[in-house]
Structures are given as structure tokens and as C-alpha cells.
C-alpha positions as CSV (number, residue, x, y, z in Angstrom):
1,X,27.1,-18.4,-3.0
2,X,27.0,-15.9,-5.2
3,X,26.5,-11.9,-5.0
4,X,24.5,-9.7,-7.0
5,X,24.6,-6.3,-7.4
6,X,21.2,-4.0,-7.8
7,X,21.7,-0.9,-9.9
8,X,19.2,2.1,-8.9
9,X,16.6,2.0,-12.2
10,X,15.8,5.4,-11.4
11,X,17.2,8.3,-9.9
12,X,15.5,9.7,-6.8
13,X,15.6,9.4,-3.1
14,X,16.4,5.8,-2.0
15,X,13.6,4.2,0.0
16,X,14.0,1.5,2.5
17,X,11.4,-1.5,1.6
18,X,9.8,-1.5,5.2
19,X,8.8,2.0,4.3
20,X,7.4,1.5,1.0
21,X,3.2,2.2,1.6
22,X,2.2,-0.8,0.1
23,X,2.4,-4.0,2.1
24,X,2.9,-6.3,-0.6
25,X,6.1,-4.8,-0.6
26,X,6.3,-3.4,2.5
27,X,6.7,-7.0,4.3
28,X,8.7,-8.8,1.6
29,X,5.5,-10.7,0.5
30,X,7.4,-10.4,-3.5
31,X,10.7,-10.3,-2.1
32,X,13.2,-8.1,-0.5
33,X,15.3,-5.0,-1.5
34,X,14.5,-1.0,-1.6
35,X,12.7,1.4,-3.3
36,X,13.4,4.5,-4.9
37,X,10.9,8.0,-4.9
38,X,12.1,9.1,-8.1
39,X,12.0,12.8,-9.4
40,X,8.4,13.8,-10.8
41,X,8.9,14.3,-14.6
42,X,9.9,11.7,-17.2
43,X,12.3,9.6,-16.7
44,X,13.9,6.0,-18.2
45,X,14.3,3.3,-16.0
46,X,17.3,1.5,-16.8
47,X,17.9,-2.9,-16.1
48,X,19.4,-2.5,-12.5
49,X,21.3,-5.9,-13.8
50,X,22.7,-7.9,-16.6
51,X,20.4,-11.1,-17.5
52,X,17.1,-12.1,-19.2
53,X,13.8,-10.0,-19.8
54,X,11.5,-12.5,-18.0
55,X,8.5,-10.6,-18.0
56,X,7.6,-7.3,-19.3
57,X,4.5,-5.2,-18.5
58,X,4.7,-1.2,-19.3
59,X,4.7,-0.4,-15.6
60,X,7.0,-3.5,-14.1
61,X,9.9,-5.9,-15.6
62,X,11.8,-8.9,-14.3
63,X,14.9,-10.0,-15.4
64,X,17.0,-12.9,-14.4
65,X,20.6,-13.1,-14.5
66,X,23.2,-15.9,-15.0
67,X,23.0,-16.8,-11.6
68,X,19.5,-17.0,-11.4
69,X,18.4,-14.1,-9.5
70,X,15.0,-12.9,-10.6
71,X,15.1,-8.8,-10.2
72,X,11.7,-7.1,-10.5
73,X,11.4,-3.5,-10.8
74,X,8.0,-2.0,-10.7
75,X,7.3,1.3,-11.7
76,X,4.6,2.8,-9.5
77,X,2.1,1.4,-7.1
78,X,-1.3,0.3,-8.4
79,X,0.0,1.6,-11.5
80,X,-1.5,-2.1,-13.1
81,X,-4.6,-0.2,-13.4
82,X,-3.3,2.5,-15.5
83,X,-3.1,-0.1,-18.6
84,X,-0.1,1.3,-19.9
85,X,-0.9,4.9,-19.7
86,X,2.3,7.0,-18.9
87,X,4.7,3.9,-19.7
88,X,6.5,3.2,-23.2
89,X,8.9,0.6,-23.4
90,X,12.2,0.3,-25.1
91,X,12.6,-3.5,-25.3
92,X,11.1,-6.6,-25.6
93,X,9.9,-9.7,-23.6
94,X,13.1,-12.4,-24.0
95,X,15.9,-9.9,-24.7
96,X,18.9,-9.9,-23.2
97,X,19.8,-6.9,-21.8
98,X,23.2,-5.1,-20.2
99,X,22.7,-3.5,-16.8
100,X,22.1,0.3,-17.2
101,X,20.1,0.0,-20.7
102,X,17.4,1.9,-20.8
103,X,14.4,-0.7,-20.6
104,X,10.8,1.6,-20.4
105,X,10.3,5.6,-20.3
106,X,8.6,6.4,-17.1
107,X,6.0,9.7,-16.8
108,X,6.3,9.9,-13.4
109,X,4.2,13.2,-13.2
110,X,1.2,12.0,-15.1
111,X,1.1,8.8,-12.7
112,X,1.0,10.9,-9.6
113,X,-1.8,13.2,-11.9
114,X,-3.7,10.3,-11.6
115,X,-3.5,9.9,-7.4
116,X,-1.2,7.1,-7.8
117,X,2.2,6.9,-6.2
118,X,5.4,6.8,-8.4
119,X,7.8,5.5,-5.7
120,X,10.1,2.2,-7.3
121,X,10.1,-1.3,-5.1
122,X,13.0,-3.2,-6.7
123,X,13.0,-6.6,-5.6
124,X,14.7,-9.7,-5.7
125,X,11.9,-12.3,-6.5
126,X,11.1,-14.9,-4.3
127,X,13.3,-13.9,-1.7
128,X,12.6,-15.1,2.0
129,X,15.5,-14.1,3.8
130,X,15.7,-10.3,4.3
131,X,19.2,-10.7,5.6
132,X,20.4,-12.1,2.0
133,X,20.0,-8.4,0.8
134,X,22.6,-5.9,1.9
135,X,21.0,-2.4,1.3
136,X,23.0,0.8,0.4
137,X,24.4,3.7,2.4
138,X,22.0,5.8,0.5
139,X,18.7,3.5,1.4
140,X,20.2,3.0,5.3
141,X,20.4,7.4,5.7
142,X,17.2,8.2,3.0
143,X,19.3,10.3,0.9
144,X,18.8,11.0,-2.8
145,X,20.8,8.2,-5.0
146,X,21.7,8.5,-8.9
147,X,20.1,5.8,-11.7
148,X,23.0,3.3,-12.2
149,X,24.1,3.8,-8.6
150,X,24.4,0.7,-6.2
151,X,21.2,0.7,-4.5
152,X,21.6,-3.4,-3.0
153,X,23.6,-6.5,-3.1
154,X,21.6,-10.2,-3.3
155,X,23.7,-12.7,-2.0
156,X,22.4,-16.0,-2.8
């Protein structure tokens, strides 16, 4: 078995996943883990672990570590539909990258301009078994939690 920890990508007030308003998230339909409701201004979100750029879009990323544990981060709710507007990434597709690099700048303020909410799932994909991810103090009380911070472990 191995464990995995999950850096915050973004600063902000950690969320527990149940309370994310989005039930694809909501009910571990992607996978489990917490959220974060970051600050409203721009802000980079970092790689909350060490692996492979699977997949980048300007307003989500996956990236798998060693061990095989597929981490998305996605920036936003509905923010698909916003085709890249208030997103610029630092990176690309395939890269490996260091846990706490800086992988897209993030206007939270001008998604929220456009009615969408900024709050940050971060998930481990595919994962079934809520009870393989042990959330942080910060997501269990709801209290604000720095980028870089421990915001879950994925024991797999």
C-alpha cells in the first residue's frame, strides 16, 4: 500500500468534498478528496504532487505520480465553458513536474464575474473508496489552509 500526500493548489478555505455544490463531485462520482474556496483575485495553482502532466486543460490538470495515483485539480465549476478565459498555463501536457510548481495562473475574480463558482475539487481519480482518503484538520473544522499545505492523504 502506498500513501500519497495532496498539497493544497491553492490557498483559501478548505472545503470538505460532500460540500462542494456540484454533485459530480459532491458524491465522489470523479473521485474522492476536498476542495478549496480560494481567495477572489489571481492566484497560481501549484501541482499538489510530484508525477506526470496527464492531462492539461486551462481550467483543470491531472497528474499521475510514481505510484500511480491520478490527482485532478479543477479550477472552478462549469468553468469548461469559459474556453480558457481567466486561465493561463505555465506548463505543458507530458511534463514532469515537482509538487508545489506553479502549473496555471488562476483569475479567480473574473470567473466569479462571470456567475461561475471558483471553489477547487482536488481529487484522486477513479477513486471508490472514500475511506482510502484521509482529509486534513483544516477540511474536518472549514478553516482557511495555505497553497502547499497538506490538504489529504490517498492511501492506496
Amino acid at each position: 500500500m502506498s500513501m500519497t500526500r495532496v498539497l493544497t493548489p491553492v490557498a483559501g478555505r478548505a472545503v470538505a468534498l460532500q460540500d462542494v455544490p456540484d454533485p459530480v463531485f459532491s458524491a465522489g462520482m470523479v473521485g474522492y478528496g476536498a476542495a478549496v474556496d480560494p481567495p477572489r483575485g489571481v492566484v497560481d495553482a501549484i501541482a499538489p504532487v510530484t508525477g506526470k502532466l496527464l492531462k492539461l486543460m486551462p481550467h483543470a490538470y491531472v497528474i499521475m505520480t510514481a505510484d500511480n495515483v491520478g490527482v485532478l485539480v479543477h479550477l472552478g465549476l462549469d468553468t469548461v465553458t469559459l474556453n480558457g478565459e481567466g486561465f493561463v498555463t505555465h506548463v505543458n501536457q507530458g511534463d514532469e513536474l515537482t509538487a508545489g510548481q506553479a502549473v496555471i495562473t488562476y483569475d479567480v475574480a473574473a470567473v466569479e464575474a462571470k456567475g461561475l463558482n471558483p471553489i477547487v475539487p482536488v481529487v484522486v481519480m477513479d477513486e471508490r473508496e472514500p475511506g482510502n482518503v484521509t482529509v486534513s484538520e483544516a477540511v474536518r473544522s472549514g478553516s482557511d489552509i495555505g497553497s502547499g499545505a497538506d490538504l489529504f492523504t490517498a492511501n492506496k
